[in-house]
C-alpha positions as CSV (number, residue, x, y, z in Angstrom):
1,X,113.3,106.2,60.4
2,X,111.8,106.0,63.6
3,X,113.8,105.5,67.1
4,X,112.1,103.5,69.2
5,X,112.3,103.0,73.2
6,X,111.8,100.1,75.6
7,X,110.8,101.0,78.6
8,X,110.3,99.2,82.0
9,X,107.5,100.5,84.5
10,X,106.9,99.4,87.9
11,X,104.0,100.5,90.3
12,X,104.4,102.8,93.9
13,X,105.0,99.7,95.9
14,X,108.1,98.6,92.9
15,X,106.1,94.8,92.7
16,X,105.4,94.8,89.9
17,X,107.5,94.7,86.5
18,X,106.2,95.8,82.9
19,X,107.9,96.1,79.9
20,X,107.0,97.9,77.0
21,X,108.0,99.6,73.4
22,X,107.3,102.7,71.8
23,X,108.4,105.2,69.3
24,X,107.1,108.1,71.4
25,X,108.1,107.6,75.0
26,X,106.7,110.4,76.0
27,X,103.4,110.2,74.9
28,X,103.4,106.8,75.8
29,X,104.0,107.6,79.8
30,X,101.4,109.9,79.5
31,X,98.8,107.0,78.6
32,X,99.9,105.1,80.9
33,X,99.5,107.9,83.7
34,X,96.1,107.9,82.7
35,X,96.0,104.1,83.7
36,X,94.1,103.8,80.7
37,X,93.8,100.3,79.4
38,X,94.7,101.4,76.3
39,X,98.0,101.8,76.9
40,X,97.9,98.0,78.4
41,X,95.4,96.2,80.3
42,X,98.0,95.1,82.6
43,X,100.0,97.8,83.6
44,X,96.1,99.8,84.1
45,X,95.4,96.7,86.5
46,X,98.7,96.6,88.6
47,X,99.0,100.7,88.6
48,X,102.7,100.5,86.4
49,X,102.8,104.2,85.8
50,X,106.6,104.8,87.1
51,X,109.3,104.7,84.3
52,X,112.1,103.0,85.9
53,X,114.6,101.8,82.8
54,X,114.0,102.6,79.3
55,X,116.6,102.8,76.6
56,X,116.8,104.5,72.9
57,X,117.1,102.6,70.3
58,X,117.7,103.7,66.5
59,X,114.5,102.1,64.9
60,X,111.3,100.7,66.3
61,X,112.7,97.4,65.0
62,X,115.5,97.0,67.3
63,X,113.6,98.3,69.8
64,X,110.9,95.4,69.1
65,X,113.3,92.8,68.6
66,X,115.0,93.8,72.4
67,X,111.8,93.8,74.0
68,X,111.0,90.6,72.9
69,X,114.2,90.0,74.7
70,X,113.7,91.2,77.8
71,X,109.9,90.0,78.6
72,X,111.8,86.2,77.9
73,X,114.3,87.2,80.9
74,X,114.0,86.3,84.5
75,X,112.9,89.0,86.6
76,X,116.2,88.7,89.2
77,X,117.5,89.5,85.4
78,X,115.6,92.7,85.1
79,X,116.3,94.1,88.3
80,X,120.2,93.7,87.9
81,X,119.6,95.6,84.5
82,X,117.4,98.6,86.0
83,X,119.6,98.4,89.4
84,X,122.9,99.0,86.4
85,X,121.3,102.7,85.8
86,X,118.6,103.2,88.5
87,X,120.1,101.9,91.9
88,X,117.5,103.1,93.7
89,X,114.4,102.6,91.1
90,X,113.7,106.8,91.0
91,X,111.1,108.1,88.6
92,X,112.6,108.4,85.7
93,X,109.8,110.3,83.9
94,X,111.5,113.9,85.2
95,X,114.4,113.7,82.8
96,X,112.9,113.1,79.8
């Protein structure tokens, strides 16, 4: 089986949240580099191209089902979760 990843992206100003899932992170960053709007219309229209939060998960599944999870939250929500790893909302792309 597959791991998956949910990842949270924010643009250079950090105004902007967007979550996402993939089973290649990676690759996936790379797309969205490329602001391509195949990677997602909306993070290629607000410029989300900085990984800020992502976490492993053991298949795509879970990694579905918790996505799903975290585009219901509140975005004060999301921040508390990103500030939890990434106090100061770095790049996280480098340590991949």
């Amino acid at each position: 089986m597959k791991n998956g990843f949910v990842y949270i992206l924010t643009n250079f100003n950090k105004t902007v949240l967007y979550v996402g899932v993939t089973s290649n992170l990676e690759q996936r960053l790379q797309e969205h580099r490329q602001l391509s709007e195949r990677a997602s219309k909306f993070a290629a229209k607000y410029k989300c191209k900085y990984l800020i939060y992502y976490e492993k998960h053991q298949t795509i599944s879970d990694a579905i089902l918790r996505e799903k999870q975290l585009k219901n939250w509140h975005r004060e929500w999301k921040l508390n979760l990103i500030r939890e790893i990434n106090p100061d909302f770095e790049d996280l792309s480098e340590s991949l």
